[in-house]
N, C-alpha and C positions, 0 to 999 in steps of 0.2 A: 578714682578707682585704684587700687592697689592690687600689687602682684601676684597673691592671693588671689582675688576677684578674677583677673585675670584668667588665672590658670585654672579656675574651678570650673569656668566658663566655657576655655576652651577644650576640656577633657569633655565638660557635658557636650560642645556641640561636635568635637570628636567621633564619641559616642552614636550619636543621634545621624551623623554623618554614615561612618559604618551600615549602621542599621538599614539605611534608607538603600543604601548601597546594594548592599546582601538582598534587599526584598527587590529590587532592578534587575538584579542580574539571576534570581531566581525565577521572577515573573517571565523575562527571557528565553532562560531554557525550556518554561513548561509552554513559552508561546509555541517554542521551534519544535518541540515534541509531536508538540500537534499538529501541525503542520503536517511531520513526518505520518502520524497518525492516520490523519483524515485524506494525506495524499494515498495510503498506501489501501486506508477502507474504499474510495471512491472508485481507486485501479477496481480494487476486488469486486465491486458492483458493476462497473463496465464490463467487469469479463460474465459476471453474471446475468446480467442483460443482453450478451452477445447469445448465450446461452439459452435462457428463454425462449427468444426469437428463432431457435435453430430448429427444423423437423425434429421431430421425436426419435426415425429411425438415425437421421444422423448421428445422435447423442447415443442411442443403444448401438449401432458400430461400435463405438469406442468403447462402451462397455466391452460388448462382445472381444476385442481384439486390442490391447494395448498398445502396439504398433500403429494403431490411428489413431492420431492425435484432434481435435475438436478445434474445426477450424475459425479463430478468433482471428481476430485484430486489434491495433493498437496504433499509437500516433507516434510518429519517430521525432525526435528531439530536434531533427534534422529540421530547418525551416525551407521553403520554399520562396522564391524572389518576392512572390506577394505576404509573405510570414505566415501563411498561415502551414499548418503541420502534415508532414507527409503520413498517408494511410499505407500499414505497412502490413503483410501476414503477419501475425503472432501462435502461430498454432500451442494449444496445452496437451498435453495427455495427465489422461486420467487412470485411478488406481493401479498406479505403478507402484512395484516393489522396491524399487530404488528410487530418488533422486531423479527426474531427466535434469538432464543440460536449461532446453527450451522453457521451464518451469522456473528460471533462475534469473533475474532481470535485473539491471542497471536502471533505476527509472531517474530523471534529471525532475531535482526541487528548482533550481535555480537557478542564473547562469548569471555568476559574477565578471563584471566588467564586459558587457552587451556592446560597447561602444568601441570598445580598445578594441587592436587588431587580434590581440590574442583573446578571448572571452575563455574564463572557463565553466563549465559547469559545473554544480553541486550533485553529488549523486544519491542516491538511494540502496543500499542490497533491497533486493522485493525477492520472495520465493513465495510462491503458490502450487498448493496441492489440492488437487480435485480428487474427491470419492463418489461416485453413485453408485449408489444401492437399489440394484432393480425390484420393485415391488409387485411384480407380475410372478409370487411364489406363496408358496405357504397355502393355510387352510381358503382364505380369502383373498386371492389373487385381483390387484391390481393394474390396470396397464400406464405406471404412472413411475418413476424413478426419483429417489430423492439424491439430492445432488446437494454436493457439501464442499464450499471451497472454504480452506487453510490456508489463513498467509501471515510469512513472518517478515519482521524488518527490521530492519539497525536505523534505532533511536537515538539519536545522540542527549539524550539524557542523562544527567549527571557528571556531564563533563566527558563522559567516554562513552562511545557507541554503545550500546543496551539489546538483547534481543528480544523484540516484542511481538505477538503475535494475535491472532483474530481470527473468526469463525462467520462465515454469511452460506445460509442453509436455503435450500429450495425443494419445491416438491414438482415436478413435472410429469404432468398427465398426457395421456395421447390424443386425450379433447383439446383442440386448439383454444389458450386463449387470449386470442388477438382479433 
């Protein structure tokens, strides 16, 4: 083999090296995407399962009056001696003009170094915005609300957090059904 041979050889697996590389560490990021993804759809779906399950008038309150927020739950990151996860209030309010505080969440993807005395965790920004829309108006009244949660989150996509967001819509009638 000559030095030529050589070196044509190892440009090609150079090359092919790279390559292999760059599709690793892309497949990578869209894993962890997703992750962030489907963590922040399934929060959404918990909170809107909490919601289903709630009285009718409960959810029309909170139409009615801003200042009451729709009393949810959620699991604190906090473990418990036997691990499993503390049940905590989470209350939302819905169609606010601003921003609330309580709509804006820390949720934990992960928590690196579980074993070390220091652990820390991976976090998430989560923001969700509830709108319902009373359907008890108009020529053909209703007694049913449609309810629409908005939620956004930081992706780390691309190598630098991303703002992504999502849309899970319900319709709630005052026929129970459960």
């Amino acid at each position: 083999m000559s030095l030529i041979e050589v070196m044509i050889a190892m440009t090609i697996f150079s090359v092919l090296a790279v390559t292999i590389l760059s599709s690793v560490l892309l497949s990578r990021r869209i894993a962890e995407a997703n992750i962030y993804g489907n963590t922040a759809l399934t929060i959404t779906q918990g909170y809107l399962e909490q919601i289903k399950s709630m009285e009718y008038n409960v959810v029309l309150d909170s139409v009615g009056d801003n200042s009451i927020p729709l009393p949810t739950k959620s699991i604190s990151a906090i473990t418990s001696t036997t691990g499993a996860g503390i049940e905590i209030d989470d209350p939302i309010y819905i169609n606010s003009q601003k921003e609330h505080a309580s709509n804006s969440k820390k949720v934990v993807i992960d928590i690196r170094n579980p074993e070390s005395a220091n652990p820390s965790p991976v976090t998430m920004s989560y923001l969700i915005r509830p709108t319902v829309v009373d359907l008890d108006t108009g020529a053909n009244p209703l007694r049913a609300l449609e309810i629409t949660l908005e939620y956004q989150f930081l992706s780390p996509e691309k190598g630098s957090p991303e703002l992504r967001d999502g849309t899970v819509r319900l319709v709630k009638s005052f026929v129970p059904t459960f």
